[in-house]
C-alpha positions in Angstrom: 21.5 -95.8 63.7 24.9 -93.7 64.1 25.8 -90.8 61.8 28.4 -92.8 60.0 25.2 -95.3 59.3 22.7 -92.3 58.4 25.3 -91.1 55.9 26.9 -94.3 53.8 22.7 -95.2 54.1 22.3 -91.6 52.6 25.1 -92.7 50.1 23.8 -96.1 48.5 20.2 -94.6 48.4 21.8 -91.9 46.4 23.8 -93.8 44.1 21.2 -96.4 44.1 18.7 -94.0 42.5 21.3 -92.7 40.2 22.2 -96.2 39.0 18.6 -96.8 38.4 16.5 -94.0 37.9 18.3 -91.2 36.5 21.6 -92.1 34.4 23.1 -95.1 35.0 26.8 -95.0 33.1 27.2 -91.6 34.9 26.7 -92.9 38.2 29.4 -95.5 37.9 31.8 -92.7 36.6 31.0 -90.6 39.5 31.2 -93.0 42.5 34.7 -94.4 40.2 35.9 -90.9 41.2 35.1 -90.7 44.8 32.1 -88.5 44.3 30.0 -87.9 47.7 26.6 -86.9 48.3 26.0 -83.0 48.7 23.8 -82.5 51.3 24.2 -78.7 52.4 26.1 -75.3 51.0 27.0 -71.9 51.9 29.5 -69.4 51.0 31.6 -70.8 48.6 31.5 -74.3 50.6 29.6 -77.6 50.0 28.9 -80.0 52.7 28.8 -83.8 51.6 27.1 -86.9 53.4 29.6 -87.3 56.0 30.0 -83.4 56.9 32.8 -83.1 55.6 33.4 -79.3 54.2 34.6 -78.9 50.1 35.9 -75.6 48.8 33.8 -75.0 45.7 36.2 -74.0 42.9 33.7 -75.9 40.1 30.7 -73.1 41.2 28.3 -74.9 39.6 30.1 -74.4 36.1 29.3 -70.3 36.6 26.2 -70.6 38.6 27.3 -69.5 41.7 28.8 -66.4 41.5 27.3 -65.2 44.8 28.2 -68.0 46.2 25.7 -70.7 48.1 22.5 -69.2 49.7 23.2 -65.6 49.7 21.2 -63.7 52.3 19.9 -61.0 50.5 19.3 -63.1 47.2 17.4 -65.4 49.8 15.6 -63.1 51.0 14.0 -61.4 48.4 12.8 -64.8 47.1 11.3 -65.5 50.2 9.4 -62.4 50.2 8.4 -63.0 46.6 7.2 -66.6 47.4 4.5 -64.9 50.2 3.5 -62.7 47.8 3.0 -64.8 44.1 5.0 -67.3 43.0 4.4 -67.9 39.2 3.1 -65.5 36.9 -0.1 -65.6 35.7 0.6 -64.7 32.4 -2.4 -62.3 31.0 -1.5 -59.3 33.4 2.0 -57.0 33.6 4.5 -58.3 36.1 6.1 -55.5 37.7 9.2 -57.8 38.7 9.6 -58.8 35.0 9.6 -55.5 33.8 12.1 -54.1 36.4 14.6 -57.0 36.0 14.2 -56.0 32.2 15.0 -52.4 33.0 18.2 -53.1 35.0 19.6 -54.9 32.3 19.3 -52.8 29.9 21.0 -50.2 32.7 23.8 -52.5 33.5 24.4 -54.4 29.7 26.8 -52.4 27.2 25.6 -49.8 24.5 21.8 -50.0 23.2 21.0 -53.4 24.7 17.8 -52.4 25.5 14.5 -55.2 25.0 14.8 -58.4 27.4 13.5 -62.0 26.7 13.8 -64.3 30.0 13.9 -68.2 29.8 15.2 -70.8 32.3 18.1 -71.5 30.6 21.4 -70.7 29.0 20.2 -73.1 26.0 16.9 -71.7 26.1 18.3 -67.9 25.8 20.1 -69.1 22.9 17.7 -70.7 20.9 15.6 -67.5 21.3 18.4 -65.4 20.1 18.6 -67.3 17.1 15.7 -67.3 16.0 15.5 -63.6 16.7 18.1 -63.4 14.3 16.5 -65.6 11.7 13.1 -63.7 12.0 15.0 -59.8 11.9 16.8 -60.7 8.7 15.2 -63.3 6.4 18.4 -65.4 6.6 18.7 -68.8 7.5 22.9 -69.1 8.0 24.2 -69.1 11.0 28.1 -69.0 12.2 29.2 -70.2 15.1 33.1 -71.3 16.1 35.0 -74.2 16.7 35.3 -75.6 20.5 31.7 -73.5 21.1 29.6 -74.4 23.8 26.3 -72.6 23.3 23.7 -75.7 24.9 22.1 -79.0 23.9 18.7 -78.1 22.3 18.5 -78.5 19.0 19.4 -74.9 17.3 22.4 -74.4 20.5 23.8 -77.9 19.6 23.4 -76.8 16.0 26.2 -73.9 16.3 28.3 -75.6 19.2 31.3 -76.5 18.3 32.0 -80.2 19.0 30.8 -83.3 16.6 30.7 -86.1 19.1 27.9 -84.4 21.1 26.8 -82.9 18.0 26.8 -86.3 15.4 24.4 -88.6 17.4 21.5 -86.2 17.0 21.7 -85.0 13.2 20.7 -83.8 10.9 20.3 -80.8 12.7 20.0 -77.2 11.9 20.9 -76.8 8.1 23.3 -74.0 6.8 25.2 -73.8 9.9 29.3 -73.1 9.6 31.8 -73.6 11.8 35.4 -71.4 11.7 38.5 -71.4 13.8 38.1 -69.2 17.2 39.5 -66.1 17.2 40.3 -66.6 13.3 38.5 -63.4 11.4 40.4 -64.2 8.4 38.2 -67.1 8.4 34.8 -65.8 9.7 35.4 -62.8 7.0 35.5 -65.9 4.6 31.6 -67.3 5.4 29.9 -64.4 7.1 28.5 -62.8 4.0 24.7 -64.2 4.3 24.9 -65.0 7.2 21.5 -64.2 9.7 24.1 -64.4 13.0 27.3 -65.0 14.3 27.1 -66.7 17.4 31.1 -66.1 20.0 31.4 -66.6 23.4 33.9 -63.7 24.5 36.0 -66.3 26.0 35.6 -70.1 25.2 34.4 -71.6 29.0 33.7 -75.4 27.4 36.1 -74.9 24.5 38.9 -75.0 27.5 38.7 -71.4 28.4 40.0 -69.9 25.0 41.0 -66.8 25.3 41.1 -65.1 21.4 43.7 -62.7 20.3 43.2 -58.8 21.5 41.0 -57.1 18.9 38.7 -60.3 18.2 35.2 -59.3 19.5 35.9 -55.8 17.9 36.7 -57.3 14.3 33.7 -59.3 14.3 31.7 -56.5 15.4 33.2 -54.9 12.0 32.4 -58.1 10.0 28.3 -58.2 11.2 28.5 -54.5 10.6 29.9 -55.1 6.8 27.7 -57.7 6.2 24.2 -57.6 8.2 24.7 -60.5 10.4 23.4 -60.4 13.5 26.5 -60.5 16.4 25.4 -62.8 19.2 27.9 -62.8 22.1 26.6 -65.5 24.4 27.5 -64.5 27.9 26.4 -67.3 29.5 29.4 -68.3 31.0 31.3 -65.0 30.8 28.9 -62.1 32.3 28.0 -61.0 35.4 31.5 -60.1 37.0 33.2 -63.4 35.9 36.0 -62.1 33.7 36.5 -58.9 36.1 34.1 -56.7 34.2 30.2 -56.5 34.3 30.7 -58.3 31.0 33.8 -59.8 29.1 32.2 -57.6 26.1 32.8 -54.5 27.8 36.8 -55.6 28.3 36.9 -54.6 24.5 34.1 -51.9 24.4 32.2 -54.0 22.1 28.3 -53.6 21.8 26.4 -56.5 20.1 23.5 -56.9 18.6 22.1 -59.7 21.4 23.4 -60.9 24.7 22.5 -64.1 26.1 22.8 -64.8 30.1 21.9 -67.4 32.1 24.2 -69.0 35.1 24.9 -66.6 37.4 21.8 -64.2 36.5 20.4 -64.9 39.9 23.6 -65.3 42.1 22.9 -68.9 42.2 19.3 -69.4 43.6 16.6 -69.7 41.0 17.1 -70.7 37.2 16.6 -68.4 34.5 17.9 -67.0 31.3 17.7 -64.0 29.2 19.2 -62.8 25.8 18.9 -58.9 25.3 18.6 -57.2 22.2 18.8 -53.9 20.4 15.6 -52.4 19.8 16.2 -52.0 16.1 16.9 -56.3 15.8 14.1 -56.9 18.2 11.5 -55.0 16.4 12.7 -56.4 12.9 11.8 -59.6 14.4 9.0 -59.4 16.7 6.9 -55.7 16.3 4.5 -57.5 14.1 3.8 -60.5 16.3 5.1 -60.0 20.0 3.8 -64.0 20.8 5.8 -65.1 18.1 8.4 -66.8 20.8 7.1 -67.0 24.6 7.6 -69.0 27.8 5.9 -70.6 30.1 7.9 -70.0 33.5 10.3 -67.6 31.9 10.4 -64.2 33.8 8.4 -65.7 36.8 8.4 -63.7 39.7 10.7 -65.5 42.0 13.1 -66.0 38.9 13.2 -62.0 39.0 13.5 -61.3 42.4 16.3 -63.5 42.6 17.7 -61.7 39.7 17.2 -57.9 40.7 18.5 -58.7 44.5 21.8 -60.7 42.6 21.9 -57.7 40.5 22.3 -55.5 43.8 24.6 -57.5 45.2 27.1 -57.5 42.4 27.3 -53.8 41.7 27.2 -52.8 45.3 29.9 -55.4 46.3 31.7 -54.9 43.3 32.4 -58.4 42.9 34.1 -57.6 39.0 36.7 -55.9 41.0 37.2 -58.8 43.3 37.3 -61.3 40.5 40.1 -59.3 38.9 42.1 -59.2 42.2 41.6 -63.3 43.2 41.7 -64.2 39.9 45.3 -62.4 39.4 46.1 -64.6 41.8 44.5 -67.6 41.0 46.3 -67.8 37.8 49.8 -66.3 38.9 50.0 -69.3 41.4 48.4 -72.2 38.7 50.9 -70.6 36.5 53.6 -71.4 39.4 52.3 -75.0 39.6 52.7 -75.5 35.8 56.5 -74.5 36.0 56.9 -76.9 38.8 55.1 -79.9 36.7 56.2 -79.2 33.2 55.8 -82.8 32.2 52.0 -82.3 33.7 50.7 -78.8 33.0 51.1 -77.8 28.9 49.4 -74.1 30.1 47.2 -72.7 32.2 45.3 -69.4 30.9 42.0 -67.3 32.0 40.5 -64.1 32.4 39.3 -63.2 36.1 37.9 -66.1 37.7 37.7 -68.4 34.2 40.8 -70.2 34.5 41.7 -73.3 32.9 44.7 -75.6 33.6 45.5 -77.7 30.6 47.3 -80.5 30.9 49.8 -83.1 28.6 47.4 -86.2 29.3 43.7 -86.3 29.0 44.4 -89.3 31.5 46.2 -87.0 34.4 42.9 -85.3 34.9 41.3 -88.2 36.3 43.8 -88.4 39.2 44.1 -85.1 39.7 40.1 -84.5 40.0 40.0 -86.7 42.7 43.0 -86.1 44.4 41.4 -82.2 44.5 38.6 -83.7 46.5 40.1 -85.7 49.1 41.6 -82.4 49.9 38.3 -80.8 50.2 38.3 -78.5 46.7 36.2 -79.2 43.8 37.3 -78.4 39.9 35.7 -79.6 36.6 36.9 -81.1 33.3 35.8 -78.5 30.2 33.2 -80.3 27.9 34.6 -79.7 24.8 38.4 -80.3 25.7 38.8 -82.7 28.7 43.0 -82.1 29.3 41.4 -78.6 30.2 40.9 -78.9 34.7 38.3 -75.5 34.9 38.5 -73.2 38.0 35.6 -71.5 38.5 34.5 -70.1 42.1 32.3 -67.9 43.4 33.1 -64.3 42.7 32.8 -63.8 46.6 35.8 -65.8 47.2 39.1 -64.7 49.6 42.6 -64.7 49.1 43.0 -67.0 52.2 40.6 -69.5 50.1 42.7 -68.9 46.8 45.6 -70.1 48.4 43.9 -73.1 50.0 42.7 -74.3 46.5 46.3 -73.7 44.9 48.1 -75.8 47.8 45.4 -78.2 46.9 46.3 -78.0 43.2 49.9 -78.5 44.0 49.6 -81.7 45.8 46.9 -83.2 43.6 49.5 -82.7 40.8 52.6 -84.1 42.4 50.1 -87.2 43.2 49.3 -87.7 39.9 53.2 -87.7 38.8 54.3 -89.9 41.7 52.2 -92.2 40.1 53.3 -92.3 36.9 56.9 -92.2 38.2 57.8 -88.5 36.6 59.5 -86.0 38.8 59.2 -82.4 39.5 61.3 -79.4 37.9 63.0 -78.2 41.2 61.9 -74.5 42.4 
């Protein structure tokens, strides 16, 4: 069999199982939109079923924010995996309890006790119900355009009803207000058990709310006891050019949740972290009250504490300020170009989103991206929003790449639809 054989065989097996076996309507949207096989990564590059080489400026939605395989994140898992691989649960784990102890080193203020999970969703669902048990309460406030997960209690204070309205009823006494509207939030906070932001909308269409936001509702959660939950899921670890998009305002709050990049893109897990004062309103009483199975197992940590490592001593916040200044200074050029395409394009660091007139224009423009060997992403909760997300490792020289990419995908689209270009 030739290598052009071994791969489109590669291909329909792929697609084939997809079809069948694991969701069938998604399968025919992906291979509709020219979606190959992934076979191989490194860097910030995937490699698909015919070798061909893709710039990846989706990153896993956040994930990779070391990029593919990094050597010393690889490493330390490999020399975890000799040693013990899962936890046995009725002794300390050393690894557990220094991944815990970095956090609360690197995390803002008083963030001090760690929970770990597998999972963004999972880190939420443990925060709220840490907020439920520390103040009797049963409200909780989350914002328009939110992605927090799709468990029940995340879905619950997400912010979008058509992934939200085929499950109900779920969580009662949940509202919903306006992001970045404190006017509105001061309105329904007042028995509230937590207020659940992202720093910066990622799903929502990367939402950037006005200067002062995470600050005022700091002040409202103060005023009123609510719990502030800034889930970090998306935003932490270097993404918006800071350790964590909280710190960008010097705000402290009460619990952190992180997932995605925690482990530079190796292992899953998840954490919220809390203040010791919510945590032992909650849990002093009855530690077992919320545990996990895998959560906080050994290779999980070492993945973590070598990521960790890598992103202080690389200072990879700095780098994502730097690229990402660039990243949206030249999206921002493409948008004046295509006027009649792009309505704005807006991000912090290396969040940016690229919204566009027409829902429909991203499905050319996707594609077109990867026939020229970049990959991008719609937002869930607002699909005229094209996400660029890459690894926090990436180069000018690959910045540009992408943003040539960008450039042509767009003009594709147009051509098709017969509108021109603004002349440069």
């Amino acid at each position: 069999m030739t290598d052009s054989a071994a791969a489109q065989a590669l291909y329909t097996e792929t697609y084939e199982n997809y079809r069948d076996y694991v969701n069938p309507p998604l399968a025919r949207v992906m291979k509709l939109s020219g979606s190959p096989v992934e076979v191989s990564a490194d860097g910030v590059s995937i490699v698909d079923h015919n070798g061909k080489r893709y710039l990846d400026f989706a990153g896993g939605y956040g994930v990779f924010t070391l990029g593919y395989g990094h050597p010393r994140v690889v490493a330390a898992v490999r020399e975890q995996l000799d040693v013990m691989a899962l936890s046995g649960r009725t002794m300390f784990s050393p690894l557990l309890g220094r991944l815990a102890k970095r956090l609360a080193e690197l995390t803002p203020g008083d963030l001090q006790i760690s929970f770990f999970a597998n999972s963004g969703t999972e880190a939420v669902e443990g925060a709220l119900k840490l907020a439920r048990a520390a103040t009797g309460r049963a409200k909780f406030v989350g914002t328009h355009g939110a992605f927090h997960g799709k468990t029940f209690g995340a879905l619950s204070v997400s912010g979008r009803e058509a992934f939200r309205a085929p499950f109900g009823p779920l969580l009662a006494d949940v509202a919903h207000v306006p992001f970045g509207d404190l006017g509105a939030l001061a309105g329904v906070i007042d028995d509230a058990a937590a207020v659940i932001v992202e720093p910066i909308q990622g799903e929502g269409g990367v939402n950037v709310p006005p200067a002062g936001y995470l600050r005022g509702v700091r002040a409202l959660c103060d005023r009123s006891g609510a719990v502030f939950i800034a889930d970090e899921v998306q935003t932490g670890l270097g993404r918006c050019g800071a350790l964590f998009a909280c710190d960008i305002e010097g705000v402290v709050p009460d619990v952190m949740t992180l997932a995605k990049g925690l482990s530079g893109g190796v292992m899953p897990i998840g954490a919220y972290i809390a203040r010791p004062a919510v945590w032992n309103a909650a849990y002093a009483k009855a530690p077992l009250l919320h545990t996990s199975t895998f959560g906080g197992n050994p290779l999980a940590c070492a993945a973590a504490l070598a990521a960790l490592d890598v992103l202080v001593d690389d200072d990879l916040a700095a780098n994502a300020r730097e690229r990402g200044a660039e990243l949206l200074e030249g999206a921002r050029a493409i948008a004046r170009r295509y006027p009649d395409a792009i309505a704005d394009v807006r991000g912090v660091g290396l969040l940016a989103g690229v919204e566009l007139r027409n829902e429909g224009y991203g499905g050319t423009i996707i594609p077109e991206l990867l026939k020229r060997g970049v990959t991008a992403a719609w937002t869930l909760n607002q699909q005229r929003v094209i996400r660029l997300e890459p690894p926090l490792i990436v180069n000018a020289a690959q910045i540009a790449t992408a943003l040539r990419a960008l450039d042509e995908a767009v003009g594709v689209a147009l051509d098709r639809l017969g509108v021109l270009a603004c002349p440069t």
